[in-house]
Structure formats: structure tokens, C-alpha cells
PDB file of the backbone (N, CA, C, O) and the ligand in Angstrom, with CONECT records:
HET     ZN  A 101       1
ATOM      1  N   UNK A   1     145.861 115.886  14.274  1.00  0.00           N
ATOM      2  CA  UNK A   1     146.306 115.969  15.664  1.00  0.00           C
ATOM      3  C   UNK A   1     146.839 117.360  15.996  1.00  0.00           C
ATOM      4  O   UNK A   1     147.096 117.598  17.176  1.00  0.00           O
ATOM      5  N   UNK A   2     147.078 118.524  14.857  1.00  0.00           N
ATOM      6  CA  UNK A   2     147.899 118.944  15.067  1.00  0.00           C
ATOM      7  C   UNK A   2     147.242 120.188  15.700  1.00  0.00           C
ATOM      8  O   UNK A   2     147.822 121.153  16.197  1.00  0.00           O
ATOM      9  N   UNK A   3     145.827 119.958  15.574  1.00  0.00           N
ATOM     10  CA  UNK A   3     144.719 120.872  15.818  1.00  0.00           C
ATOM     11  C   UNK A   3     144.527 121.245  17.455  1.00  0.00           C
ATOM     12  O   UNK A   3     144.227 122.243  18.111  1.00  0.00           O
ATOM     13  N   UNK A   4     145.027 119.264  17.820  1.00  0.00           N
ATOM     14  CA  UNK A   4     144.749 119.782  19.182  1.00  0.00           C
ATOM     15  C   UNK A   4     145.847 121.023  20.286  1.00  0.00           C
ATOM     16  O   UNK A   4     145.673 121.229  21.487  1.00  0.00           O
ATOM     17  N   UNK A   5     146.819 121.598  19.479  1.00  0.00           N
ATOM     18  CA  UNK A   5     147.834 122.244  20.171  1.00  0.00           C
ATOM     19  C   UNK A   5     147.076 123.299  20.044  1.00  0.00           C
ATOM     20  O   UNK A   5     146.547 123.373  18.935  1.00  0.00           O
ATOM     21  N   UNK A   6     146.710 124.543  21.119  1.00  0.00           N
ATOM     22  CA  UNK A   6     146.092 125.611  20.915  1.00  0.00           C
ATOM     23  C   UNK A   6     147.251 126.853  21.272  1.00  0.00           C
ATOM     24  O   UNK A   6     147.962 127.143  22.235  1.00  0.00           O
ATOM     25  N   UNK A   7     147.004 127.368  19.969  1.00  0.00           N
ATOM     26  CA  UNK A   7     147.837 128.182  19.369  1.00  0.00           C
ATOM     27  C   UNK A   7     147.767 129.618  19.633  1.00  0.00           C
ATOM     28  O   UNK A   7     146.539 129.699  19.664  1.00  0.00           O
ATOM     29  N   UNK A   8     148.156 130.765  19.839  1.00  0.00           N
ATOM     30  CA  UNK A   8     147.999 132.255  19.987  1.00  0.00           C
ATOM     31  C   UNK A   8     147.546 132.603  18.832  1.00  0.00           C
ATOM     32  O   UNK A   8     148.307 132.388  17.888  1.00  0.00           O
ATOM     33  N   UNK A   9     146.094 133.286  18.506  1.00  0.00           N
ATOM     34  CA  UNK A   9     145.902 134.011  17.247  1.00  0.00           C
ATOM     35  C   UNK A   9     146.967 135.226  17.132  1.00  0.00           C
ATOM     36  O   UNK A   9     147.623 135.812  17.993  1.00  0.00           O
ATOM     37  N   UNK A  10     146.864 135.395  15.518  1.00  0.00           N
ATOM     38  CA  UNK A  10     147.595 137.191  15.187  1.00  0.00           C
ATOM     39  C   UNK A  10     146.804 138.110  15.632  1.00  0.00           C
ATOM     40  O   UNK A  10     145.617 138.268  15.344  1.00  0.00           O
ATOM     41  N   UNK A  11     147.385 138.657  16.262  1.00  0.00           N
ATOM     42  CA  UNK A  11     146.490 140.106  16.296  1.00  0.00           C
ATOM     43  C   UNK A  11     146.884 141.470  15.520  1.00  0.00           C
ATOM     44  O   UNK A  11     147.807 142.110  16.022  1.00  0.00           O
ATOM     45  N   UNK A  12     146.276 141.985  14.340  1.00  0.00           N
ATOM     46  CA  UNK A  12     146.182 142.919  13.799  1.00  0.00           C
ATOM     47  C   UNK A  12     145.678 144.340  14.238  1.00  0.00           C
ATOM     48  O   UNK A  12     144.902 144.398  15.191  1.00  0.00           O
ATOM     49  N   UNK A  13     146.041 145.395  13.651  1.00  0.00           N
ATOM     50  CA  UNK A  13     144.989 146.749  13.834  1.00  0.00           C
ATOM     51  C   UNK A  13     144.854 146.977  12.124  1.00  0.00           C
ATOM     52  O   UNK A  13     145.465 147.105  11.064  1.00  0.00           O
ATOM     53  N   UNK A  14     143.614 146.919  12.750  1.00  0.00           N
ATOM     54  CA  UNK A  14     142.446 147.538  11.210  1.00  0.00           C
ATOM     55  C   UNK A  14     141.862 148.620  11.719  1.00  0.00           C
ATOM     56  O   UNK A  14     141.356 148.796  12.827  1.00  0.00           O
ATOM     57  N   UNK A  15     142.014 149.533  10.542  1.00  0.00           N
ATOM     58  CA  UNK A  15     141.314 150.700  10.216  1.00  0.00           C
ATOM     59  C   UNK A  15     139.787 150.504   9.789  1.00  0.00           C
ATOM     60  O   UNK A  15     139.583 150.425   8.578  1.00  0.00           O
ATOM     61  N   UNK A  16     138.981 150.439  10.424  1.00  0.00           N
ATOM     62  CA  UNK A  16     137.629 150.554   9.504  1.00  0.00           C
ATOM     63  C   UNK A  16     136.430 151.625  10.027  1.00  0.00           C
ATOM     64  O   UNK A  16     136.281 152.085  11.159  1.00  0.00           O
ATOM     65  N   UNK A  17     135.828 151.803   9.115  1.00  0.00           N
ATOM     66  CA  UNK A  17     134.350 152.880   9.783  1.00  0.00           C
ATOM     67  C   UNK A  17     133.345 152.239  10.367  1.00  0.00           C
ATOM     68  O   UNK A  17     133.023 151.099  10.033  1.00  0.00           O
ATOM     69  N   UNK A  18     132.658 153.021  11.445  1.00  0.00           N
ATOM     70  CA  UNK A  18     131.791 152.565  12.118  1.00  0.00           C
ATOM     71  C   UNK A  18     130.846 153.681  12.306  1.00  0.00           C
ATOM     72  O   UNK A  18     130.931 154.890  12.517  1.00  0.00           O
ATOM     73  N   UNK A  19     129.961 152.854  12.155  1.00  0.00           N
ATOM     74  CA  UNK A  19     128.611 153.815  11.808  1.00  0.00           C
ATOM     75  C   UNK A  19     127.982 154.129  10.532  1.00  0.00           C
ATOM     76  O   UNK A  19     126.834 154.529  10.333  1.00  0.00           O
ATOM     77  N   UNK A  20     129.173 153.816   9.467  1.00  0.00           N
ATOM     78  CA  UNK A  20     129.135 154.613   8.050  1.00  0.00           C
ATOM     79  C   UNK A  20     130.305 155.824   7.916  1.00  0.00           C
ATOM     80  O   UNK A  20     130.634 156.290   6.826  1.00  0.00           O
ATOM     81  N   UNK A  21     130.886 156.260   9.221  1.00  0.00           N
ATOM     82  CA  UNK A  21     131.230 157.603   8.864  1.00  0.00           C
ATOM     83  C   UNK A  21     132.776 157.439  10.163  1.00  0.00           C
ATOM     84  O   UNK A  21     133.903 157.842   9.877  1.00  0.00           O
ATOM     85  N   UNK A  22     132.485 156.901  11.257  1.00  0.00           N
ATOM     86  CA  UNK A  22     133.893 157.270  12.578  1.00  0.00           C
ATOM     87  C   UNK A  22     134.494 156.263  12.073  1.00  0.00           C
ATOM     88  O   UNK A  22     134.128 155.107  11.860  1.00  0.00           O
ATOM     89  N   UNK A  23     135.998 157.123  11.804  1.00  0.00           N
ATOM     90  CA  UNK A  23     137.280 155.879  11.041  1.00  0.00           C
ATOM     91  C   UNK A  23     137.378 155.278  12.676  1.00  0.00           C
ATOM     92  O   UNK A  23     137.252 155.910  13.725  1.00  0.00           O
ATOM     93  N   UNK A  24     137.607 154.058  12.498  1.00  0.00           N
ATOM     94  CA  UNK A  24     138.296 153.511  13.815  1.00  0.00           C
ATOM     95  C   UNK A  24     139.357 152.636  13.951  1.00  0.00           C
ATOM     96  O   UNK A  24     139.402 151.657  13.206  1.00  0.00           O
ATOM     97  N   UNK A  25     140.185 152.817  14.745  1.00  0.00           N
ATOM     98  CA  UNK A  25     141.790 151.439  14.670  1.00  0.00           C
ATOM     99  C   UNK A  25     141.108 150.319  15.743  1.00  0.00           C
ATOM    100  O   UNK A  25     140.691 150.692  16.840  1.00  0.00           O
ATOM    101  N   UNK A  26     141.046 149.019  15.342  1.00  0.00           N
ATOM    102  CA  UNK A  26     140.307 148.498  16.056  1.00  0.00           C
ATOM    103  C   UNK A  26     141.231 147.385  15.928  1.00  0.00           C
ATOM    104  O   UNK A  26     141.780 147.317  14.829  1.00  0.00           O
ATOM    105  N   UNK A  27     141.590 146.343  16.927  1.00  0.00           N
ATOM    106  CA  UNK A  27     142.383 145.326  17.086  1.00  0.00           C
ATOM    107  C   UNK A  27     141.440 143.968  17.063  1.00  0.00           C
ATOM    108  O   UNK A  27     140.333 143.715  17.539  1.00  0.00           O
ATOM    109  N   UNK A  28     142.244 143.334  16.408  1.00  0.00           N
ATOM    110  CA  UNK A  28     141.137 142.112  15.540  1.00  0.00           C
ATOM    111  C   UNK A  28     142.318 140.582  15.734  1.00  0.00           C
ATOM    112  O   UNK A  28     143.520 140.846  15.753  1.00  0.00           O
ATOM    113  N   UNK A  29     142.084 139.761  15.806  1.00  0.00           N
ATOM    114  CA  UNK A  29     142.375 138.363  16.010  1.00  0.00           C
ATOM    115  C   UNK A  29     142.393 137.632  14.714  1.00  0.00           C
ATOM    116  O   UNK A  29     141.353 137.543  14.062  1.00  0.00           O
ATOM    117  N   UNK A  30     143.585 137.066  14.269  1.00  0.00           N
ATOM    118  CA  UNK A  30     143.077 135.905  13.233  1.00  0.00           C
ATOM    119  C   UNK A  30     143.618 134.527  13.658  1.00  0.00           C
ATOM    120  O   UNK A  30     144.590 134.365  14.394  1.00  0.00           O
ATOM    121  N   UNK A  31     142.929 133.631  13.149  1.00  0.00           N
ATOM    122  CA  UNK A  31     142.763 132.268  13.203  1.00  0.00           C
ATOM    123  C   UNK A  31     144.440 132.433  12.683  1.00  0.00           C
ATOM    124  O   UNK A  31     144.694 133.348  11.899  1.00  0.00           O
ATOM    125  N   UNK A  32     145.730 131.371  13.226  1.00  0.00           N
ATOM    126  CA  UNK A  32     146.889 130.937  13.348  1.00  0.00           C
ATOM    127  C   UNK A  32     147.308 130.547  11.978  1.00  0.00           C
ATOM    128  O   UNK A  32     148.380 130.727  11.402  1.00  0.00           O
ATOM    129  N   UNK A  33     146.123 129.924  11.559  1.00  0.00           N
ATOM    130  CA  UNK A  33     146.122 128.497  10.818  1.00  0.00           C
ATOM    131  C   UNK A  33     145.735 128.916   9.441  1.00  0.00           C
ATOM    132  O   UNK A  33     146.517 128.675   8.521  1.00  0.00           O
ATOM    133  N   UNK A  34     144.417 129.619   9.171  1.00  0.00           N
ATOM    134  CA  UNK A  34     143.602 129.830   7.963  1.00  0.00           C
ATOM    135  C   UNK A  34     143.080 131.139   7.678  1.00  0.00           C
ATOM    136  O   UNK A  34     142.268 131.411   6.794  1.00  0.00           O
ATOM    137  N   UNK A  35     143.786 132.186   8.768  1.00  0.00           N
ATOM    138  CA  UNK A  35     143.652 133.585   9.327  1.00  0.00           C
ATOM    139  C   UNK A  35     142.390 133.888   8.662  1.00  0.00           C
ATOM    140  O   UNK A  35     142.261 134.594   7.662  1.00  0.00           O
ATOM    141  N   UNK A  36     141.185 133.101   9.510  1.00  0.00           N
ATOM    142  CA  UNK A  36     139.772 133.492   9.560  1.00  0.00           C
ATOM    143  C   UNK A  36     139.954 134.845  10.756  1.00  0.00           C
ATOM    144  O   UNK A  36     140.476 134.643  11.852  1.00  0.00           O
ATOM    145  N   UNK A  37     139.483 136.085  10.367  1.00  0.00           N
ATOM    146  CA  UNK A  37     139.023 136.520  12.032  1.00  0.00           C
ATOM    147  C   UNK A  37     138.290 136.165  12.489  1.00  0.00           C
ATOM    148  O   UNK A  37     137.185 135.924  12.003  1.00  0.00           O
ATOM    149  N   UNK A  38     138.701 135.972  13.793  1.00  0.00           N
ATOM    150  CA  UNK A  38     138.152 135.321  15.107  1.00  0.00           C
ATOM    151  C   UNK A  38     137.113 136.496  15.553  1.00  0.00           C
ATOM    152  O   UNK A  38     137.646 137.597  15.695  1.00  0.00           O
ATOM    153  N   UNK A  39     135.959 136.441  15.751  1.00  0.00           N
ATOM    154  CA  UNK A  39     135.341 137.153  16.757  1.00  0.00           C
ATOM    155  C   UNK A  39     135.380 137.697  17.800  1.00  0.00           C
ATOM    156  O   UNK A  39     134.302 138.150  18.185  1.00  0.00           O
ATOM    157  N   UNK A  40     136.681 137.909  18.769  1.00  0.00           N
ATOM    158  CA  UNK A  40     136.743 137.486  20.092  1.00  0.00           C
ATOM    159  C   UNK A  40     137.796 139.209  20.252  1.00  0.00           C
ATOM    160  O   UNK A  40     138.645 139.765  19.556  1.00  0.00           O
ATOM    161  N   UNK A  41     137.059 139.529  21.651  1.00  0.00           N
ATOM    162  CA  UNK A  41     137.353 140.959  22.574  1.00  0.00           C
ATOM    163  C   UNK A  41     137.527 140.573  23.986  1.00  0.00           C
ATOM    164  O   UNK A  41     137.435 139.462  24.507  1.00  0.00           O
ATOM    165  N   UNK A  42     137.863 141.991  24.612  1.00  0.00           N
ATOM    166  CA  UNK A  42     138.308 141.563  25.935  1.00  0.00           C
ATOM    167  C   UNK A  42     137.225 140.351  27.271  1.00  0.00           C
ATOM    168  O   UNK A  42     137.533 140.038  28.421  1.00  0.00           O
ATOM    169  N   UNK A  43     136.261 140.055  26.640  1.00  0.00           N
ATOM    170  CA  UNK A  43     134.894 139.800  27.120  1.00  0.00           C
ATOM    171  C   UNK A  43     134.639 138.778  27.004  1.00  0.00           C
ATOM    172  O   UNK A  43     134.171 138.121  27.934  1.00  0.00           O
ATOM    173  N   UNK A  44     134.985 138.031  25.161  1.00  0.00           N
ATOM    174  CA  UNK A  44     134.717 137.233  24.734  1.00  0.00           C
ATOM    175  C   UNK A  44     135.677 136.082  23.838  1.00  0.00           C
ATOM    176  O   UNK A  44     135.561 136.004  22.615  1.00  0.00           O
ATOM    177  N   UNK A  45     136.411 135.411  24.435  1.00  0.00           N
ATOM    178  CA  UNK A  45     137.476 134.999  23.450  1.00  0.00           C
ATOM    179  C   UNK A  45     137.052 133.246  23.080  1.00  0.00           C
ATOM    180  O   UNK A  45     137.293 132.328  23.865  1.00  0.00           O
ATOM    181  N   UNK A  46     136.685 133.149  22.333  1.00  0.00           N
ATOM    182  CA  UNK A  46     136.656 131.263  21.619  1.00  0.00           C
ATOM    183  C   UNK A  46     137.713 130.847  22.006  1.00  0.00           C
ATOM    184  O   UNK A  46     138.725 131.492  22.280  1.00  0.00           O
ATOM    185  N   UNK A  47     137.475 129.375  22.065  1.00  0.00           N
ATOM    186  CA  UNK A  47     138.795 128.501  22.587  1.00  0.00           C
ATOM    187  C   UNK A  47     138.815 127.971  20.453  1.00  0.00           C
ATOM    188  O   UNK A  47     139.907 127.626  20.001  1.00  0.00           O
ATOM    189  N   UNK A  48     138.292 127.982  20.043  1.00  0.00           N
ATOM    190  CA  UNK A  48     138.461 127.598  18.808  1.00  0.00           C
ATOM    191  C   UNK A  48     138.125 128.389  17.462  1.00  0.00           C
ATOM    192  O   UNK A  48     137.024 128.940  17.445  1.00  0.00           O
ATOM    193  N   UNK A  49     138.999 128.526  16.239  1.00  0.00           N
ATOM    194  CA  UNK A  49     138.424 128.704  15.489  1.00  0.00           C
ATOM    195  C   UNK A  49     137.310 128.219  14.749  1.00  0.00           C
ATOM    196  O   UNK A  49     137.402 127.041  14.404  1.00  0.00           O
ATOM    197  N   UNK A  50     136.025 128.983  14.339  1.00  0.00           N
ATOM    198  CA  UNK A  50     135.006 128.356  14.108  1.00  0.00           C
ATOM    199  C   UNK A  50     134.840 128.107  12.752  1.00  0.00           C
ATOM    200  O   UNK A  50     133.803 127.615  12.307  1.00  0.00           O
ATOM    201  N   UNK A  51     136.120 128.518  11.829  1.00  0.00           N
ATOM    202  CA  UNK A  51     136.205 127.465  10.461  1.00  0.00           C
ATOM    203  C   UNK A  51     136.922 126.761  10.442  1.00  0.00           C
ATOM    204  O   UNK A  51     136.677 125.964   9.536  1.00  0.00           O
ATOM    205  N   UNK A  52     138.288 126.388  11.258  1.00  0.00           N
ATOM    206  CA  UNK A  52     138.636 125.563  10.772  1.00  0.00           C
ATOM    207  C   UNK A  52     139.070 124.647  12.057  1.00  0.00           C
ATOM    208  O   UNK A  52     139.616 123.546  12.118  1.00  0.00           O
ATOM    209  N   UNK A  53     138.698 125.371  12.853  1.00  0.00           N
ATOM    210  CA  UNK A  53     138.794 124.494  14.400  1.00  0.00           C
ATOM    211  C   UNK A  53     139.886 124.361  14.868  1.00  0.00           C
ATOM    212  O   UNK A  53     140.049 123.534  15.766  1.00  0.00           O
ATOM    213  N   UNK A  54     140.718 124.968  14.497  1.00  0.00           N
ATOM    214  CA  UNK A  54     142.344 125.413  15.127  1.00  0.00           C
ATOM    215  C   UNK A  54     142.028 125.947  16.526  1.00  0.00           C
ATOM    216  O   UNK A  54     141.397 126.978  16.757  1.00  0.00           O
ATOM    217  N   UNK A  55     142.629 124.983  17.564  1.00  0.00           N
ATOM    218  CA  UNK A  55     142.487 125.505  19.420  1.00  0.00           C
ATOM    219  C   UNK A  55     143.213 126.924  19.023  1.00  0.00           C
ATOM    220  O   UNK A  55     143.946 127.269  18.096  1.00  0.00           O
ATOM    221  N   UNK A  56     142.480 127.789  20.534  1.00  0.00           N
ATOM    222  CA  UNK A  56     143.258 129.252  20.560  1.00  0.00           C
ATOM    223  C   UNK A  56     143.439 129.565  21.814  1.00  0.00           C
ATOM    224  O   UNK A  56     142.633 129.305  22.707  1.00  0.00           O
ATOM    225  N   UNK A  57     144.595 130.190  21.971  1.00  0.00           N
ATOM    226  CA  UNK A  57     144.407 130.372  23.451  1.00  0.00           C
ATOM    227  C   UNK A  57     145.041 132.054  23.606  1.00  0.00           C
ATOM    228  O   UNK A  57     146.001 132.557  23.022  1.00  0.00           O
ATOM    229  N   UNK A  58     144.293 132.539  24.413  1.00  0.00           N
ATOM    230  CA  UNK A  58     144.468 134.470  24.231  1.00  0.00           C
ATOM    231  C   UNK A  58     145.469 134.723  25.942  1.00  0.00           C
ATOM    232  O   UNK A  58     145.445 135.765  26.597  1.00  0.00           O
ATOM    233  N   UNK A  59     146.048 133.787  26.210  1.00  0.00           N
ATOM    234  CA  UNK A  59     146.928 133.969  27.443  1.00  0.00           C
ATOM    235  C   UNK A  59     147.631 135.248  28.008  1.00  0.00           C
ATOM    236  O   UNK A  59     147.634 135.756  29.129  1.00  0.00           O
ATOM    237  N   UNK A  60     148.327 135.639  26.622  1.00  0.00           N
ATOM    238  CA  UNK A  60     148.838 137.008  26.887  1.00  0.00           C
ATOM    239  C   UNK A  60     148.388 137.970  25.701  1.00  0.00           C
ATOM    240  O   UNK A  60     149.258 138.685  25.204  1.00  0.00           O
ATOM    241  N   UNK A  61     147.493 138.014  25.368  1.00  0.00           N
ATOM    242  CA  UNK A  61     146.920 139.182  24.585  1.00  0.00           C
ATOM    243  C   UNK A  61     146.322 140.250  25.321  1.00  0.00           C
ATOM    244  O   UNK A  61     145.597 140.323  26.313  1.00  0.00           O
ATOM    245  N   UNK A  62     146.791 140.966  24.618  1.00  0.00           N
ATOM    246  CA  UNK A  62     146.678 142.747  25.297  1.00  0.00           C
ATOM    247  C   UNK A  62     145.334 143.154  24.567  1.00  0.00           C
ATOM    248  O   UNK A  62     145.126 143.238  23.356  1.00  0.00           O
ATOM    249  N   UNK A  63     144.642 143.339  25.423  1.00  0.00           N
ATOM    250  CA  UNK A  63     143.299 144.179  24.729  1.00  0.00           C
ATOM    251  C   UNK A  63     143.312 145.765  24.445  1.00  0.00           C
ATOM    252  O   UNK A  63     143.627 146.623  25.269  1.00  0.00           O
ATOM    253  N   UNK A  64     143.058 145.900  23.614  1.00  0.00           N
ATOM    254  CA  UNK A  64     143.322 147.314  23.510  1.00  0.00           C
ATOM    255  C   UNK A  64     141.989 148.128  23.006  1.00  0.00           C
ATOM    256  O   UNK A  64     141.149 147.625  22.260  1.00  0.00           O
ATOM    257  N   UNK A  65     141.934 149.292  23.462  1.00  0.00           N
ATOM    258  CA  UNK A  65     140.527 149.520  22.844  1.00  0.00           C
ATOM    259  C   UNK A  65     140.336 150.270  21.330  1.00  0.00           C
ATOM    260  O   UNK A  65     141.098 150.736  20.482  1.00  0.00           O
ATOM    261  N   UNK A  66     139.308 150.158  21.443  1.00  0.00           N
ATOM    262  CA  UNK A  66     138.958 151.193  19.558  1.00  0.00           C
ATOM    263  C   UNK A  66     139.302 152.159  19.733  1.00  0.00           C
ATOM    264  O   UNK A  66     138.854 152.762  20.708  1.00  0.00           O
ATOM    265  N   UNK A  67     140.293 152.799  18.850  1.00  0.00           N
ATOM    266  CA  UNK A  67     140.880 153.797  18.557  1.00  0.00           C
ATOM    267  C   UNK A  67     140.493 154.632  18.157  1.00  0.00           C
ATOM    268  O   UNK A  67     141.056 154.594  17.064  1.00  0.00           O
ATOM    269  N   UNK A  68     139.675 155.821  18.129  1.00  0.00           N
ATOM    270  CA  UNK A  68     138.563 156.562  17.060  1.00  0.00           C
ATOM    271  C   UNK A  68     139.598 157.482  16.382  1.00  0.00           C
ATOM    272  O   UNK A  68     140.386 158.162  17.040  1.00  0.00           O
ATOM    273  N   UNK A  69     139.559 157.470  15.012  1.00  0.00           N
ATOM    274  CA  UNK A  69     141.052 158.311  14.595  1.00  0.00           C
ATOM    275  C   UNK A  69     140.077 159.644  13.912  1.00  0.00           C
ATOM    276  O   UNK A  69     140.805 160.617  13.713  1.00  0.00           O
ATOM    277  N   UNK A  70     139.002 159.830  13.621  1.00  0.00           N
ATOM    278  CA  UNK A  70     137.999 160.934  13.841  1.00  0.00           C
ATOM    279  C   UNK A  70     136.917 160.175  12.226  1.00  0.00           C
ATOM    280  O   UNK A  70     136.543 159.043  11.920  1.00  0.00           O
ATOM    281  N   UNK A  71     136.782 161.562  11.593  1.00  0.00           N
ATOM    282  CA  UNK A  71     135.415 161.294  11.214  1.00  0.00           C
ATOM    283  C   UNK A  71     135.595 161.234   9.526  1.00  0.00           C
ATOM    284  O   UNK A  71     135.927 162.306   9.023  1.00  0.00           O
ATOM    285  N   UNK A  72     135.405 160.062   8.582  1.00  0.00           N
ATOM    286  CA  UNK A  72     135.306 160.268   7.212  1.00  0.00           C
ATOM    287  C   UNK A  72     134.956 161.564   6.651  1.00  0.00           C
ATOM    288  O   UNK A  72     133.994 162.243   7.007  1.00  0.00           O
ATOM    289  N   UNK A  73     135.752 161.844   5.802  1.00  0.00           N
ATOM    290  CA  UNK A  73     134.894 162.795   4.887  1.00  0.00           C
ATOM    291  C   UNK A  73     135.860 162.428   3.241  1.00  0.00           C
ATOM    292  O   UNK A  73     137.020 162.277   2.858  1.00  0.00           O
ATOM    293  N   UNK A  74     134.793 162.430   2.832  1.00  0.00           N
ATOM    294  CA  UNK A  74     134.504 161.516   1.598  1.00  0.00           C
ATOM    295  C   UNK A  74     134.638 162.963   0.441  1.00  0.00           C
ATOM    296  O   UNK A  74     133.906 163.943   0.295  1.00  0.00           O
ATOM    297  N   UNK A  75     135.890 162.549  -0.226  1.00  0.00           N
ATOM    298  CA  UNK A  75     136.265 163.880  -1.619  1.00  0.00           C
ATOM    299  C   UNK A  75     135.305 163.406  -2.693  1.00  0.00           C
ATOM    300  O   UNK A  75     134.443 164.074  -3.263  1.00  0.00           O
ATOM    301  N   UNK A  76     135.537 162.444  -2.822  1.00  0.00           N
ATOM    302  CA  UNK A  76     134.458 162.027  -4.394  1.00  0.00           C
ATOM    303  C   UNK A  76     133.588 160.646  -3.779  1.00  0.00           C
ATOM    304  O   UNK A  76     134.008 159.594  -3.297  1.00  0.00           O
ATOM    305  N   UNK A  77     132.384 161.080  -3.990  1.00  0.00           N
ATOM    306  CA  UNK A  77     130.599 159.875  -3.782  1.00  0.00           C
ATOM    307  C   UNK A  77     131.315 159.305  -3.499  1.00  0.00           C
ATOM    308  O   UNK A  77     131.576 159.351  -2.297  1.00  0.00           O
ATOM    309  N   UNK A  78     132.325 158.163  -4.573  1.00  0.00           N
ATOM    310  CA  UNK A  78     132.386 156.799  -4.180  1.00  0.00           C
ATOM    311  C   UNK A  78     133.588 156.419  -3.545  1.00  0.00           C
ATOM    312  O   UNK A  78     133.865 155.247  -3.291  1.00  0.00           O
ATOM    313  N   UNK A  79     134.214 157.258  -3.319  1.00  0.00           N
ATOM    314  CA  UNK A  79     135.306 156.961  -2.035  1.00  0.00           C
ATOM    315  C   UNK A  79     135.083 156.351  -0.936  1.00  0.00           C
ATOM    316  O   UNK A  79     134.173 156.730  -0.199  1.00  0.00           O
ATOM    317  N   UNK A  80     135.954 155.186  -0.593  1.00  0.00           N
ATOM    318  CA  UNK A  80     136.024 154.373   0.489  1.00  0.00           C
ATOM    319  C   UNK A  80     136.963 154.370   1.351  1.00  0.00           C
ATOM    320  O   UNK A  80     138.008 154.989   1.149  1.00  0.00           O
ATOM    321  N   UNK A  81     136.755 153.725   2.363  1.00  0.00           N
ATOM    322  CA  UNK A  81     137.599 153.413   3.211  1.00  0.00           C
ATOM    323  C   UNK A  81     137.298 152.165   3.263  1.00  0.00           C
ATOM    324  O   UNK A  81     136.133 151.783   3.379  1.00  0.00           O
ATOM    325  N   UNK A  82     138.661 151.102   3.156  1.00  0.00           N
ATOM    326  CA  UNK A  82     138.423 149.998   3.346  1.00  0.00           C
ATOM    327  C   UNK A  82     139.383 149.460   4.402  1.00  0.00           C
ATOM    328  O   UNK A  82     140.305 150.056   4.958  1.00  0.00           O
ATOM    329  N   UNK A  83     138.987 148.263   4.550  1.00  0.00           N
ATOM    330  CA  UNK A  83     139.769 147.695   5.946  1.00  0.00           C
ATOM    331  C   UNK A  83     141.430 147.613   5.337  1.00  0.00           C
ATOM    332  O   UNK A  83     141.842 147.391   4.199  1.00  0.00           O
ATOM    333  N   UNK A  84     141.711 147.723   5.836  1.00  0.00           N
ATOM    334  CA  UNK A  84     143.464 147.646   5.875  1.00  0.00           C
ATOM    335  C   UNK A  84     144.873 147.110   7.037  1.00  0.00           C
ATOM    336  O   UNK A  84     145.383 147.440   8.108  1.00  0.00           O
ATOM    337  N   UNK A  85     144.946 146.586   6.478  1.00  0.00           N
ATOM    338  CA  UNK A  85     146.080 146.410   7.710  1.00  0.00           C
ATOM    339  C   UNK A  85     147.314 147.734   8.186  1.00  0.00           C
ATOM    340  O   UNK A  85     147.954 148.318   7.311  1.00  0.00           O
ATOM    341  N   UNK A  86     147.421 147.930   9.107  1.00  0.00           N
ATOM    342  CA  UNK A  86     147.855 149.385   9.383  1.00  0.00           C
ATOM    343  C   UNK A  86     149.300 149.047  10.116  1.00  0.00           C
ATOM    344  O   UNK A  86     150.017 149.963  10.519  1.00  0.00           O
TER     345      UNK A  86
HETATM  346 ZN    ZN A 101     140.965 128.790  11.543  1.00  0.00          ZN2+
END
């Protein structure tokens, strides 16, 4: 039952690359419940999580846009950038 209360996802900023190469701060949604990320932007928001079906509701979420913080450059081949919570 407890599913049916629809809940505010977290919203995070992650660092990740796009393209292969532009670092970007990008604001991301997780599921309340089982912190799946949610798919969902200023455009597109689910009323549900789609693993575990936790209601969502984006009432007062601030959209914010991608942050471009500039451009990888990679000291050694296998250096990464990985997602992070920031
Ligand atoms: Zn979920």
C-alpha cells in the first residue's frame, strides 16, 4: 500500500562525460525507495518508478541544466572519469 503514496525523488548532480570527452554536471533523479535513476528531465518526468513502482511526483523540482565543466584530458590511456556524486 505503501507504494501508493507518491513520493519526491532525490535529486543528485553527477559529473559524467558526454560524448567520450565534455565533463558535464548533470542533475539526475533517484527512485525514493530503491534509488533506481529515474529517467526523467524538465520535459519528461514518470509518475512511477519503473523498477520498483514507487509513485513520484516532481512538484517542486528545480530543473537545472547540464553544466559543461569543460573538456577531459586524460594523463595516463586508462584514466577515467567516472560518475560521482558531487
Ligand atoms: Zn524504485
Amino acid at each position: 500500500m505503501i507504494k501508493r503514496i507518491a513520493r519526491k525523488p532525490i535529486v543528485e548532480k553527477r559529473v559524467f562525460l558526454k560524448f567520450g570527452f565534455v565533463i558535464v554536471k548533470s542533475q539526475v533523479c533517484l527512485c525514493p525507495k530503491c534509488y533506481h535513476t529515474v529517467n526523467a528531465g524538465p520535459n519528461y518526468q514518470p509518475d512511477h518508478c519503473d523498477k520498483c513502482g514507487q509513485r513520484l511526483k516532481f512538484d517542486d523540482i528545480e530543473w537545472e541544466k547540464d553544466e559543461e565543466l569543460g573538456f577531459a584530458v586524460r594523463r595516463r590511456p586508462n584514466e577515467q572519469i567516472e560518475d560521482r556524486v558531487v
